[in-house]
N, CA, C and O atoms as CSV, one atom per row, in Angstrom:
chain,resi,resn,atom,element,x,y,z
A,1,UNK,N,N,263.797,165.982,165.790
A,1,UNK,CA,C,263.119,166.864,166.710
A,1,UNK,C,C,264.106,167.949,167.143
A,1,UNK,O,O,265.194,167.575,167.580
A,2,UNK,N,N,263.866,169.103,167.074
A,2,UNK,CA,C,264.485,170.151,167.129
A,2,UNK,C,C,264.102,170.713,168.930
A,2,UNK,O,O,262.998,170.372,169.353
A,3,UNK,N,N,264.931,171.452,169.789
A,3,UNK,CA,C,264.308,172.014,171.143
A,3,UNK,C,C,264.992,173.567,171.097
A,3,UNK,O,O,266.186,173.847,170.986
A,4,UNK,N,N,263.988,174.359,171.202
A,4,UNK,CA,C,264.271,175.341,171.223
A,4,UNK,C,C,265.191,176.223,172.249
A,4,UNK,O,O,264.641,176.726,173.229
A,5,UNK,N,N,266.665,176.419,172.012
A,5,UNK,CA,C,267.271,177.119,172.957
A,5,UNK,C,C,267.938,178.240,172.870
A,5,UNK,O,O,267.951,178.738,171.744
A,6,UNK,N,N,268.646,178.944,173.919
A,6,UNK,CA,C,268.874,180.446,173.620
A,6,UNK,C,C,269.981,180.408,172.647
A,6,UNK,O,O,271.005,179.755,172.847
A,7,UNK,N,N,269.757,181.140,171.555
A,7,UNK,CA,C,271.232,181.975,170.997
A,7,UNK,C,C,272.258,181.618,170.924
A,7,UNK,O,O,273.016,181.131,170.084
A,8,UNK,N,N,272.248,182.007,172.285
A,8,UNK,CA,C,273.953,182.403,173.319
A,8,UNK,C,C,274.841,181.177,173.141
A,8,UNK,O,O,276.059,181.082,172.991
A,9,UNK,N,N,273.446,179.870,173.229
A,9,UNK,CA,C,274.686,178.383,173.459
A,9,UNK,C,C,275.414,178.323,172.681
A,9,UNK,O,O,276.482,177.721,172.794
A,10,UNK,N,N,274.858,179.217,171.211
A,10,UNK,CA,C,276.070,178.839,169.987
A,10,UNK,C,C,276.607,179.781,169.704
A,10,UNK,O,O,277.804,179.696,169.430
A,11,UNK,N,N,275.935,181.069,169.656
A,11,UNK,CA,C,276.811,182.087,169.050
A,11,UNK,C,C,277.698,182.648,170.164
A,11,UNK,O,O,278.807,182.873,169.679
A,12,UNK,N,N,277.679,182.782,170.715
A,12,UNK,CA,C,278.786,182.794,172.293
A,12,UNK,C,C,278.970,181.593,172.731
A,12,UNK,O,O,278.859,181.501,173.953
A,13,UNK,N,N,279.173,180.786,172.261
A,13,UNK,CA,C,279.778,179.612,172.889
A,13,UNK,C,C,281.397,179.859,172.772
A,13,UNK,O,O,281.929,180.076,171.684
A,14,UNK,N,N,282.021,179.811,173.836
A,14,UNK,CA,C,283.523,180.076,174.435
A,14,UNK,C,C,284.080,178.374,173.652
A,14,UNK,O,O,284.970,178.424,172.802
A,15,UNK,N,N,283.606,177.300,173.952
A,15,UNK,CA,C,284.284,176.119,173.480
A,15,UNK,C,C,283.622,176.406,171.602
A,15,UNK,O,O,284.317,176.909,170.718
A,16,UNK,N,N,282.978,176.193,171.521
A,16,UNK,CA,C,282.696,176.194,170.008
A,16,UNK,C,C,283.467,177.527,168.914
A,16,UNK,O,O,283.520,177.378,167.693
A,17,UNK,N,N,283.927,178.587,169.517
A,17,UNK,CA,C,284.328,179.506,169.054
A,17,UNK,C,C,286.032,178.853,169.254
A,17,UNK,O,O,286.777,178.786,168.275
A,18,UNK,N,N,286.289,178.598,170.050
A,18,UNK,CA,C,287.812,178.514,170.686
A,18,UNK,C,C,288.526,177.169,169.604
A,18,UNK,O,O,289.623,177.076,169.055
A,19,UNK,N,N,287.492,176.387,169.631
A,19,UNK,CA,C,287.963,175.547,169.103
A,19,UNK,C,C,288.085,175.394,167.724
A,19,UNK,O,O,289.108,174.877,167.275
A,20,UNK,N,N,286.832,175.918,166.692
A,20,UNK,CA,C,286.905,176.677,165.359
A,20,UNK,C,C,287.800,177.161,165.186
A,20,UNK,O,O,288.479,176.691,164.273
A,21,UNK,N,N,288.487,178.683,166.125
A,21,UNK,CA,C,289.741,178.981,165.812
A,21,UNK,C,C,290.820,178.721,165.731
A,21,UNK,O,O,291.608,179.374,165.047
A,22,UNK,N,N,291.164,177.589,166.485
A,22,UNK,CA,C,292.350,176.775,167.253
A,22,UNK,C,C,292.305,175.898,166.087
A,22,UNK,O,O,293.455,175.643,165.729
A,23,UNK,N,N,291.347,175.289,165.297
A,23,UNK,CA,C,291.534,174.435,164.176
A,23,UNK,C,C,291.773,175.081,163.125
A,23,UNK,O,O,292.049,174.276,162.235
A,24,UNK,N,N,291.831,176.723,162.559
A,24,UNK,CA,C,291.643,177.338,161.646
A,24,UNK,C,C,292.989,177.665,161.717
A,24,UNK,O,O,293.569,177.842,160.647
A,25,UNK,N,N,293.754,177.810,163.000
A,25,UNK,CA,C,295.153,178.497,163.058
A,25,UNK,C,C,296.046,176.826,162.449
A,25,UNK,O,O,296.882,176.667,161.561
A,26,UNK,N,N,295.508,176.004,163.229
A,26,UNK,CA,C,296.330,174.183,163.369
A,26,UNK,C,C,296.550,174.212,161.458
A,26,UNK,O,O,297.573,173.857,160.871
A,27,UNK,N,N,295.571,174.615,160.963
A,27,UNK,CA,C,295.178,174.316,159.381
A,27,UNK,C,C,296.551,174.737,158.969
A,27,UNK,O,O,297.486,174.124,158.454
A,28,UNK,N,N,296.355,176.196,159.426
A,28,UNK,CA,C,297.463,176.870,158.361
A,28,UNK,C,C,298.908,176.693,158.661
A,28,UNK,O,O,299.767,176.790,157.785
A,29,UNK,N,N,299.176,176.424,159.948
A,29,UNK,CA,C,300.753,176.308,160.513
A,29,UNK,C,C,301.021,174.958,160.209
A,29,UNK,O,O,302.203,174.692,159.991
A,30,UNK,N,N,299.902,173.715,160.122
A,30,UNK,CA,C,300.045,172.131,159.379
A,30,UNK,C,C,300.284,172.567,157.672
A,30,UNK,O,O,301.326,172.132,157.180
A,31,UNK,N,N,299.764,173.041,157.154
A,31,UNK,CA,C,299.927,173.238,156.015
A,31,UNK,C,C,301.675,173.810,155.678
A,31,UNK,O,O,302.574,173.153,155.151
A,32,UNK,N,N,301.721,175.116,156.148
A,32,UNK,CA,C,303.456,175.570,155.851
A,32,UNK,C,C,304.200,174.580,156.340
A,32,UNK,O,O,305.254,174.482,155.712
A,33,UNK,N,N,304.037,173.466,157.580
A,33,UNK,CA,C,304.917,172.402,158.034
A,33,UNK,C,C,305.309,171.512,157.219
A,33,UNK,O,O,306.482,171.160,157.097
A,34,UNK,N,N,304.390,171.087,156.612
A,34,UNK,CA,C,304.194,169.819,155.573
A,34,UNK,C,C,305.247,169.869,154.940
A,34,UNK,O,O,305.824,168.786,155.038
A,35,UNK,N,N,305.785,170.569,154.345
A,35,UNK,CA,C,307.418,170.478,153.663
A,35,UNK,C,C,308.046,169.660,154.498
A,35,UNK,O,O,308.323,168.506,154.172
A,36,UNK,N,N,308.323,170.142,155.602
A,36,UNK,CA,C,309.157,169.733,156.855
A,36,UNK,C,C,309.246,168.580,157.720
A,36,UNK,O,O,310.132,168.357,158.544
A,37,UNK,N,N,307.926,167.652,157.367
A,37,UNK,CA,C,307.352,166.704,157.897
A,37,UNK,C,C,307.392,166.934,159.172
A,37,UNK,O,O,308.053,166.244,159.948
A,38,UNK,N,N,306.462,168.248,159.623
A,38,UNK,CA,C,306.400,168.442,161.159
A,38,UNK,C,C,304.499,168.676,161.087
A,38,UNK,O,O,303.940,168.893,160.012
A,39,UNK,N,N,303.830,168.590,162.251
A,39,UNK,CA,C,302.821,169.191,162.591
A,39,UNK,C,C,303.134,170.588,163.493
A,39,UNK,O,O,304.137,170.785,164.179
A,40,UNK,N,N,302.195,171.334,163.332
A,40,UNK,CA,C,302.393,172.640,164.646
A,40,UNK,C,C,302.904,172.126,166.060
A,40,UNK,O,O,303.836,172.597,166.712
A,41,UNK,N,N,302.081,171.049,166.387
A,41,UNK,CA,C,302.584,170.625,167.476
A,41,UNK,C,C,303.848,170.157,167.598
A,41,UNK,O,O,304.411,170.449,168.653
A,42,UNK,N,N,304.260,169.714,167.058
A,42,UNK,CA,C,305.616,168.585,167.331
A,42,UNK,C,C,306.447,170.071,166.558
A,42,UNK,O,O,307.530,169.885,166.003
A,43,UNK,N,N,306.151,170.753,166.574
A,43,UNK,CA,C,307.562,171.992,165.762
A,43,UNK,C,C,307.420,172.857,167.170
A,43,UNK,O,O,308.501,173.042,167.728
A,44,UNK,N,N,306.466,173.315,167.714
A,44,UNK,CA,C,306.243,173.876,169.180
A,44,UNK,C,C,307.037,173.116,170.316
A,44,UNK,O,O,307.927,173.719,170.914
A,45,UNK,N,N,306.747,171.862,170.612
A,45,UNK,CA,C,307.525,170.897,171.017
A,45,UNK,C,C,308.888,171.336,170.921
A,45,UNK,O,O,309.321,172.019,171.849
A,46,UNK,N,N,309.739,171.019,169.820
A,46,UNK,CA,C,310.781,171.096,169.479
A,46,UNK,C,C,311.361,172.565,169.915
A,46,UNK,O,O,312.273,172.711,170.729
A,47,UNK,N,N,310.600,173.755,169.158
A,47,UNK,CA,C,310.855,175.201,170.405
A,47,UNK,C,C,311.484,174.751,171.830
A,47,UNK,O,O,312.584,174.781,172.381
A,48,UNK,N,N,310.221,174.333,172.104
A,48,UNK,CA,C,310.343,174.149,173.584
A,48,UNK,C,C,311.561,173.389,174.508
A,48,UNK,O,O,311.967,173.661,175.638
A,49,UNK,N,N,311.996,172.254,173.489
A,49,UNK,CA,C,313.140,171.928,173.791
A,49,UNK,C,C,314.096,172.330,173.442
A,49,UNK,O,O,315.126,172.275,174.114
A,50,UNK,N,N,314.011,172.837,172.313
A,50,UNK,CA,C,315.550,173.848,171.887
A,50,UNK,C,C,315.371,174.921,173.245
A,50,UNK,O,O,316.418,174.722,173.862
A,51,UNK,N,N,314.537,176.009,174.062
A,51,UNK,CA,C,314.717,176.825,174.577
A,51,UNK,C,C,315.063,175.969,175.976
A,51,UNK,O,O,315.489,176.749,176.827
A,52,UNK,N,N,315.007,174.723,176.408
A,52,UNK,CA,C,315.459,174.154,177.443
A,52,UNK,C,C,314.185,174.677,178.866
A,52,UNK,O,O,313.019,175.068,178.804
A,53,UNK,N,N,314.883,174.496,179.727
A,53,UNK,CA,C,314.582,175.230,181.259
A,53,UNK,C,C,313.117,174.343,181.523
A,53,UNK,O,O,312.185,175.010,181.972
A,54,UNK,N,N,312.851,172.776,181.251
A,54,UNK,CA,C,312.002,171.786,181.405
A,54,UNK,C,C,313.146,170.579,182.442
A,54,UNK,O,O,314.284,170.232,182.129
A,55,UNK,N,N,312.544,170.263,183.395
A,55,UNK,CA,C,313.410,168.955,184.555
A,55,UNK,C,C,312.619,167.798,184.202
A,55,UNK,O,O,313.204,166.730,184.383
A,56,UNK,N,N,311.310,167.719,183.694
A,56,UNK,CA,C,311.011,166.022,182.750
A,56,UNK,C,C,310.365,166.444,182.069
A,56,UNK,O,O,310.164,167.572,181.619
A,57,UNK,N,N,309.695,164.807,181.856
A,57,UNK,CA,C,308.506,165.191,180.773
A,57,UNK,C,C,307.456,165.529,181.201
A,57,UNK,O,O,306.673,166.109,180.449
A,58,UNK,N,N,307.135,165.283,182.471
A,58,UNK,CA,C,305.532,166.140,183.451
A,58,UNK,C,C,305.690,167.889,183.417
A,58,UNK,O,O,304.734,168.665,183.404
A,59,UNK,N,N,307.005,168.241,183.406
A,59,UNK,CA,C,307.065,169.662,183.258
A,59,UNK,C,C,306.828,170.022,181.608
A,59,UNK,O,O,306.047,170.891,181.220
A,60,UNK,N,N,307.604,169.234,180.785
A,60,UNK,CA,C,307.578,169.560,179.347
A,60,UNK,C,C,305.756,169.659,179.238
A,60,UNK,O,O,305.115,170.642,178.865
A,61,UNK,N,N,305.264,168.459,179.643
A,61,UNK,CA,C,303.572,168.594,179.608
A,61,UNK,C,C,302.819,169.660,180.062
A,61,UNK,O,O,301.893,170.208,179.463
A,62,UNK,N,N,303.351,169.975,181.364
A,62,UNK,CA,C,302.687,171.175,181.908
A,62,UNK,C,C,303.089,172.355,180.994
A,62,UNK,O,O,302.203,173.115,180.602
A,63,UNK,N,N,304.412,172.557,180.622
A,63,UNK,CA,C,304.585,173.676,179.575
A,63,UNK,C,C,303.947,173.802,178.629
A,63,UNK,O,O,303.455,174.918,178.459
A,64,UNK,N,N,303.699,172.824,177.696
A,64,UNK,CA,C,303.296,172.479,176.575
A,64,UNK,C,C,301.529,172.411,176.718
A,64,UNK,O,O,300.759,172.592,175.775
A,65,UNK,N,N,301.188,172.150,177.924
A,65,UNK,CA,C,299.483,172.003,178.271
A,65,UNK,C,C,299.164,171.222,177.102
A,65,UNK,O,O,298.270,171.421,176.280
A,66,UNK,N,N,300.151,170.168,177.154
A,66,UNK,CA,C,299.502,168.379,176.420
A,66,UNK,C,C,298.986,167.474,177.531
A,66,UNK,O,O,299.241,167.602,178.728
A,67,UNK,N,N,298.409,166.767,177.101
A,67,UNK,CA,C,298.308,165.723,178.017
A,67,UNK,C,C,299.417,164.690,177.787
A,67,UNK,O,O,299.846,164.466,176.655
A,68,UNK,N,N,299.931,163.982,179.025
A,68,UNK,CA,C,301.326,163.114,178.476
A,68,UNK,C,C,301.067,161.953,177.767
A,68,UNK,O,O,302.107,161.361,177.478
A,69,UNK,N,N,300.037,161.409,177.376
A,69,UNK,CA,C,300.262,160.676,176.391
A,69,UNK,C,C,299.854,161.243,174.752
A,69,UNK,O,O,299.466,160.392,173.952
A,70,UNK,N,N,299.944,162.464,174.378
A,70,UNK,CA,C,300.178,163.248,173.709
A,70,UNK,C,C,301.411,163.649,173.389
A,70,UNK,O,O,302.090,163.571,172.365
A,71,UNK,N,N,301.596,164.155,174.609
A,71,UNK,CA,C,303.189,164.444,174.491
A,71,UNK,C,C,304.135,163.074,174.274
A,71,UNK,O,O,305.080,163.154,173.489
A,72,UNK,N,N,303.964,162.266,174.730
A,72,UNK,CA,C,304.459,160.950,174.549
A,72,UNK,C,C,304.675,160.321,173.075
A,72,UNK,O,O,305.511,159.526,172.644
A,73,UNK,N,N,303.574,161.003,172.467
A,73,UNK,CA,C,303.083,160.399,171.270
A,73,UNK,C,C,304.021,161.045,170.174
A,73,UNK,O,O,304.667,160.491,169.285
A,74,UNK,N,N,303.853,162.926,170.637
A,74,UNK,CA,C,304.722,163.673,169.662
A,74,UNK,C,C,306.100,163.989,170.015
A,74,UNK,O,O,306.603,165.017,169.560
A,75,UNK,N,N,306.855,163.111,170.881
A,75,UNK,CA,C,307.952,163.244,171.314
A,75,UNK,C,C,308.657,161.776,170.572
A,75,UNK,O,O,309.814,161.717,170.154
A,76,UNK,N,N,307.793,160.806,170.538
A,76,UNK,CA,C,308.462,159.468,169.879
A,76,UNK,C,C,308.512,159.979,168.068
A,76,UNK,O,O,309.375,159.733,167.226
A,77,UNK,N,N,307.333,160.690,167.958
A,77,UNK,CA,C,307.833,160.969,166.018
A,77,UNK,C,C,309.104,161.743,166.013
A,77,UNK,O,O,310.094,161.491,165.325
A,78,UNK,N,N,308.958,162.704,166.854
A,78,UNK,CA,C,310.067,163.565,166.604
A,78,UNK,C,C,311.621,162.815,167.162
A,78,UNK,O,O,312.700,163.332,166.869
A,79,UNK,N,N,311.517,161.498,168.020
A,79,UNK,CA,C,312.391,160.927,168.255
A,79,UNK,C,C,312.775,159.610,167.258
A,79,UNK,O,O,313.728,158.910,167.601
A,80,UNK,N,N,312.043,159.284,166.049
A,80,UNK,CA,C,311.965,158.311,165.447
A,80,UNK,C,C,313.055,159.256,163.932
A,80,UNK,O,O,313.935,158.888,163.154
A,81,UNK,N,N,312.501,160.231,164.127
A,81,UNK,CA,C,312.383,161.485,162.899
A,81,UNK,C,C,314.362,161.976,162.916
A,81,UNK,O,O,314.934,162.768,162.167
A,82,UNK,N,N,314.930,161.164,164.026
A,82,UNK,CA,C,316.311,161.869,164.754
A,82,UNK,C,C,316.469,163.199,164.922
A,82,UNK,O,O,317.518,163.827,164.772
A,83,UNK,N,N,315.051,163.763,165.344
A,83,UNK,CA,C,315.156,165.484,165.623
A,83,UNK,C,C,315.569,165.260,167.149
A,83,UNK,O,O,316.524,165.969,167.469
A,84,UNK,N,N,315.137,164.544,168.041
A,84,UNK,CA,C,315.678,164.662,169.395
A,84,UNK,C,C,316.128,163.121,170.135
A,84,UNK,O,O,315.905,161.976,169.741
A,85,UNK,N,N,316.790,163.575,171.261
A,85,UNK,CA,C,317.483,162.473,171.981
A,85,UNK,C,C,317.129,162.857,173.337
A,85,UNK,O,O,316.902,163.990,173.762
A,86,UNK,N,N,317.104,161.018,174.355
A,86,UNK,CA,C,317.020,161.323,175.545
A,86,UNK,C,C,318.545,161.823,176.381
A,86,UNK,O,O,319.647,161.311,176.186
A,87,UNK,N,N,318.334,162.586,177.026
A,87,UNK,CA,C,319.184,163.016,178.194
A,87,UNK,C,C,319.575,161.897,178.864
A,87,UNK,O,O,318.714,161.429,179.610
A,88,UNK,N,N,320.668,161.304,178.815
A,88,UNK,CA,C,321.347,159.800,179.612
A,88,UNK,C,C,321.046,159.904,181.054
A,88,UNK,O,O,320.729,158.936,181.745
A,89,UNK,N,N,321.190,161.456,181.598
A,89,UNK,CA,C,321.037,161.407,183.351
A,89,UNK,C,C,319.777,161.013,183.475
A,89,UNK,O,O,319.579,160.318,184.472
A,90,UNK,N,N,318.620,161.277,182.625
A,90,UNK,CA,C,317.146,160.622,183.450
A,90,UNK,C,C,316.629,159.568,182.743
A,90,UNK,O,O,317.090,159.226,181.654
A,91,UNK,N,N,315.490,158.900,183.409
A,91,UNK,CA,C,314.921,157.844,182.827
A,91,UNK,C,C,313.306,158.596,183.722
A,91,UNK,O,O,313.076,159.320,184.691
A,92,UNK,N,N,312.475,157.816,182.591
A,92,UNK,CA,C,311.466,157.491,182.871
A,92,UNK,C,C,310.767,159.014,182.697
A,92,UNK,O,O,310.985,159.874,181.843
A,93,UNK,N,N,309.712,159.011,184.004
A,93,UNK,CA,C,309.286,160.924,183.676
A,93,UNK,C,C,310.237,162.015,184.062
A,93,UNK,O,O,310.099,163.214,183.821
A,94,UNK,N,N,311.162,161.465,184.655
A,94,UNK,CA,C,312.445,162.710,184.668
A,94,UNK,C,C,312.987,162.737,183.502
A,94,UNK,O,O,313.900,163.560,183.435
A,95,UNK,N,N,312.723,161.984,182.259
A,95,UNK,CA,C,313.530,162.242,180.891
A,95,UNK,C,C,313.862,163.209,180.663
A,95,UNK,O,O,312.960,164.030,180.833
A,96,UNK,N,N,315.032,163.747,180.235
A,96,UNK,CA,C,314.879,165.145,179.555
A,96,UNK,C,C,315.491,164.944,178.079
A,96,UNK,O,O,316.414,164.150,177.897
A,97,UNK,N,N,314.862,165.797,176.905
A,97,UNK,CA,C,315.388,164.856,175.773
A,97,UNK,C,C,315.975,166.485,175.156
A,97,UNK,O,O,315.609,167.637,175.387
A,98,UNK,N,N,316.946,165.945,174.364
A,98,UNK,CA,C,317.472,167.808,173.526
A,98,UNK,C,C,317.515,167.407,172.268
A,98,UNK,O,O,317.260,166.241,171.966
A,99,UNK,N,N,317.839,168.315,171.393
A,99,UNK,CA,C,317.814,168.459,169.984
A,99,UNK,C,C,319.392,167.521,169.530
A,99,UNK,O,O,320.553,167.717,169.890
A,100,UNK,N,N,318.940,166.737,168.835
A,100,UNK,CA,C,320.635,166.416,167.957
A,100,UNK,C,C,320.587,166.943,167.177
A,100,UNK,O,O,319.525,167.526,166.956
A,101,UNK,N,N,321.785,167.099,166.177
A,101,UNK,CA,C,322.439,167.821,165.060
A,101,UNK,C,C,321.031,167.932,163.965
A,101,UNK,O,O,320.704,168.923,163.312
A,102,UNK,N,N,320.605,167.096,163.992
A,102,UNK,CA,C,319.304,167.434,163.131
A,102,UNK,C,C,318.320,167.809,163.435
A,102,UNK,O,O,317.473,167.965,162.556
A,103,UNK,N,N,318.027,168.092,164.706
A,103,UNK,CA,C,316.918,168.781,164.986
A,103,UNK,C,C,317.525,169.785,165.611
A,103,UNK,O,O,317.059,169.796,166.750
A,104,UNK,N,N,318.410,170.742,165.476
A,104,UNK,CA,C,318.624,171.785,165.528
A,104,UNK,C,C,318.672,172.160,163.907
A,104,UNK,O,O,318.145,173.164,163.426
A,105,UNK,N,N,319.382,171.188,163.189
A,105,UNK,CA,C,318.747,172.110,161.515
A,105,UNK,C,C,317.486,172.060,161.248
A,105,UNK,O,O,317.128,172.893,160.415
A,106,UNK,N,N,316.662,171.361,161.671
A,106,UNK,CA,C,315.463,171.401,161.247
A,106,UNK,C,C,314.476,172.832,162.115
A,106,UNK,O,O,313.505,173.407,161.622
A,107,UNK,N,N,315.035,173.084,163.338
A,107,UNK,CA,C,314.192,173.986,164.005
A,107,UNK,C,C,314.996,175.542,163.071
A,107,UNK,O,O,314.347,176.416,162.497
A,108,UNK,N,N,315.903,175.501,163.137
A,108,UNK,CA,C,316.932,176.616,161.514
A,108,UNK,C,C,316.196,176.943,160.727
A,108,UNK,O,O,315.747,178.056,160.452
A,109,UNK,N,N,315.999,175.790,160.238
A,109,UNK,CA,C,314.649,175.585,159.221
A,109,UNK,C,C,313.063,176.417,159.006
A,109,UNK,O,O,312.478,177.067,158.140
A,110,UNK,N,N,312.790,175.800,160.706
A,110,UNK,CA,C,311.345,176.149,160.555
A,110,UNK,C,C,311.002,177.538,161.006
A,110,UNK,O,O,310.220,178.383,160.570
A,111,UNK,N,N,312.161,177.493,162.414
A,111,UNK,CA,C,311.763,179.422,162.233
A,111,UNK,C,C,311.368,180.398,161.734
A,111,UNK,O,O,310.427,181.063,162.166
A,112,UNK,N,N,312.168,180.698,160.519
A,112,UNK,CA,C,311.483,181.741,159.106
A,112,UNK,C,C,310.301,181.283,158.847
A,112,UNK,O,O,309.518,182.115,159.306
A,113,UNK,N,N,309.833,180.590,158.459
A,113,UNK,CA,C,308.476,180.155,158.063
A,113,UNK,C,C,307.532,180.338,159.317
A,113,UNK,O,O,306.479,180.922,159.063
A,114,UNK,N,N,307.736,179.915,160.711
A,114,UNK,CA,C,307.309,180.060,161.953
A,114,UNK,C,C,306.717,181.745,161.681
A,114,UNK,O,O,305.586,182.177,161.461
A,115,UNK,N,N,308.423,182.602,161.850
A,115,UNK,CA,C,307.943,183.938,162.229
A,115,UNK,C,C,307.255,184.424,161.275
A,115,UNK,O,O,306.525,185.382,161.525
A,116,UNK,N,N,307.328,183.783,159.699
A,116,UNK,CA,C,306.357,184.766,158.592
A,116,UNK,C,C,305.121,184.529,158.980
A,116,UNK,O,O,304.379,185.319,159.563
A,117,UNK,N,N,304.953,183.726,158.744
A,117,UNK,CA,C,303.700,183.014,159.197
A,117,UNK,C,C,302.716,183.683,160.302
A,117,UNK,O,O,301.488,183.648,160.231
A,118,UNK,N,N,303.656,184.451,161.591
A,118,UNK,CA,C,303.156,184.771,162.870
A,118,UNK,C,C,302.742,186.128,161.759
A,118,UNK,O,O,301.632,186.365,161.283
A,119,UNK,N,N,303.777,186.742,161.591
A,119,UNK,CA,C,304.026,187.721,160.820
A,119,UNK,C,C,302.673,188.404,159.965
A,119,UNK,O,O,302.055,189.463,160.072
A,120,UNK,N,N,302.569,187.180,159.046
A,120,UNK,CA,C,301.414,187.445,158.241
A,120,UNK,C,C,300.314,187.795,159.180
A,120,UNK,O,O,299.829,188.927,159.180
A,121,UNK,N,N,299.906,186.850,159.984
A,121,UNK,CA,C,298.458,186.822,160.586
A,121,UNK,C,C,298.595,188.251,161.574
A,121,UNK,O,O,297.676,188.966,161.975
A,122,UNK,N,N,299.786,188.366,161.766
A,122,UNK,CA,C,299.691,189.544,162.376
A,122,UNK,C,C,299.192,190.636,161.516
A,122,UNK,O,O,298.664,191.563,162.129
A,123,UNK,N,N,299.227,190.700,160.643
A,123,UNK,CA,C,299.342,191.694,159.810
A,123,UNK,C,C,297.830,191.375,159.071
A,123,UNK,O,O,297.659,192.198,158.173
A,124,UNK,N,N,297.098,190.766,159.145
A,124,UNK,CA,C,295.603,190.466,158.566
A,124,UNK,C,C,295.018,190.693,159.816
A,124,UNK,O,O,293.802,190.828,159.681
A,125,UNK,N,N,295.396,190.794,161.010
A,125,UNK,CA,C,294.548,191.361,162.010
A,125,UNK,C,C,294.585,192.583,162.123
A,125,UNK,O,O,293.553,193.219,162.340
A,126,UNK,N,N,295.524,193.043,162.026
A,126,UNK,CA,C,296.032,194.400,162.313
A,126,UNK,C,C,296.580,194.782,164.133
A,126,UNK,O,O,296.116,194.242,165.138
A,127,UNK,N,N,297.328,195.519,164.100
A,127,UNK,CA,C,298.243,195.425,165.178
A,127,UNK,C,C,297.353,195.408,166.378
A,127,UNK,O,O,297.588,194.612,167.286
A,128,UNK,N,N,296.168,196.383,166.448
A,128,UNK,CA,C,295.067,196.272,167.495
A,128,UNK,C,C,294.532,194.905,167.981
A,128,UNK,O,O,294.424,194.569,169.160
A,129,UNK,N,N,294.133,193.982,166.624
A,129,UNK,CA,C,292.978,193.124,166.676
A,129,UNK,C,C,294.208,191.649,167.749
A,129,UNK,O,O,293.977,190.889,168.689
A,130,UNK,N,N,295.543,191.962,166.804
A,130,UNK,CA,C,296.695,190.979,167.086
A,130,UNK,C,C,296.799,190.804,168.932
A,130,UNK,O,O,296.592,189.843,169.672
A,131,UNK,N,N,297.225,192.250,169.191
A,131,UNK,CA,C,297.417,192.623,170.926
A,131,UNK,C,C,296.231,192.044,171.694
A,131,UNK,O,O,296.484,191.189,172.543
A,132,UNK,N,N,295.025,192.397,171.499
A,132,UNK,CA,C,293.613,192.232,171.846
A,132,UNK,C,C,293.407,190.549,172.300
A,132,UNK,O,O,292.896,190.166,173.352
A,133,UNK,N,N,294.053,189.523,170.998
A,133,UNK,CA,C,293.609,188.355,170.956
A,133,UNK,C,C,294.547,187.788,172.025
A,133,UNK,O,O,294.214,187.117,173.002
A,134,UNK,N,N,295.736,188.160,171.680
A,134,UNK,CA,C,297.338,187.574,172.420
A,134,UNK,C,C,296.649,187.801,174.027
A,134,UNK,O,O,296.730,186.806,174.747
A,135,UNK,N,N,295.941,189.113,174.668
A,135,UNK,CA,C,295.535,188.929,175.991
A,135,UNK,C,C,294.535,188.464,176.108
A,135,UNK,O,O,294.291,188.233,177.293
A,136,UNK,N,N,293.461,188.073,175.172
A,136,UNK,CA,C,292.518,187.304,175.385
A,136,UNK,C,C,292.461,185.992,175.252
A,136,UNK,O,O,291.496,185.319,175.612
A,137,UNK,N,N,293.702,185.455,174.617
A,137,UNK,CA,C,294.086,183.890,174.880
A,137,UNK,C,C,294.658,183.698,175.906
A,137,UNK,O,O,294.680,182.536,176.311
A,138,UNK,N,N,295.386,184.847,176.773
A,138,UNK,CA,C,296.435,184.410,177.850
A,138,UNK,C,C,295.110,184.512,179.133
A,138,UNK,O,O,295.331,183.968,180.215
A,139,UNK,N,N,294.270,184.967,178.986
A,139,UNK,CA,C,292.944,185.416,179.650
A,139,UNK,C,C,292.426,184.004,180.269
A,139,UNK,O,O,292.472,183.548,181.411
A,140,UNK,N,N,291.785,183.374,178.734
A,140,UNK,CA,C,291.633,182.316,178.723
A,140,UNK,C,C,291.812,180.844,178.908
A,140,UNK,O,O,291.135,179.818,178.840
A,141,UNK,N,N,293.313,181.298,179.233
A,141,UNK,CA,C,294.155,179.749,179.194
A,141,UNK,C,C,294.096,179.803,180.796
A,141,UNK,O,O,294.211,178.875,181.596
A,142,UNK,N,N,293.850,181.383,181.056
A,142,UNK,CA,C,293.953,181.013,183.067
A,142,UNK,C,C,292.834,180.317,183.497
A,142,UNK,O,O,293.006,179.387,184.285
A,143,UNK,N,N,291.726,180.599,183.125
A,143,UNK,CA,C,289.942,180.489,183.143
A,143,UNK,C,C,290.274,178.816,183.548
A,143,UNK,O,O,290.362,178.348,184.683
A,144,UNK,N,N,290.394,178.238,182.491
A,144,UNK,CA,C,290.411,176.299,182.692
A,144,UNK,C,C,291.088,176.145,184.318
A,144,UNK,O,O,291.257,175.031,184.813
């Protein structure tokens, strides 16, 4: 049984559009990772801790806008993986964890591929369409 409704719910749908795209971008930045045995996420992650300026893991979460047992989840691969270590001064949600010797080569690594990558899509949007989206995601992320 089918119910007839407006349009709008789908073709303007803000979650159904957002999330199509958000899986279309996940595709392609999982795909160039795969060498690397990283996902987008857990290589973002790793950014994030290479650039520091996080006091636990409730801040790393709030940065990251994971939920912490997400973050929990992609902080133990990447800690299993010897890309990162805990910080000895904290325990618990004050952890703070940094890159060891190998996960600073590995973030070496992923950069170039990171920025081509940005690079490319920049460049299939074109510099207009690129600027446009970058404030309409930062738009969006306030909205929630």
């Amino acid at each position: 049984m089918t119910i007839p409704l407006p349009n709008a719910l789908i073709d303007e749908c803000l979650v159904l559009k957002s999330r199509k795209a958000a899986r279309a971008i996940t595709r392609r930045y999982n795909l160039r990772l795969k060498p690397f045995g990283l996902q987008s996420t857990q290589a973002s992650l790793l950014f994030c801790i290479a650039r520091g300026g996080f006091q636990s893991i409730s801040n790393l979460a709030v940065q990251m806008d994971l939920e912490r047992s997400a973050l929990t989840r992609n902080l133990a691969v990447l800690q299993r993986g010897g890309m990162i270590a805990p910080d000895q001064t904290g325990q618990g949600k004050t952890q703070i964890f940094s890159l060891t010797p190998h996960g600073v080569e590995k973030v070496r690594q992923i950069v170039p591929v990171w920025e081509e990558l940005q690079s490319a899509i920049h460049q299939e949007m074109g510099a207009d369409n690129w600027q446009a989206t970058q404030q309409a995601l930062a738009l969006i992320g306030r909205v929630g």
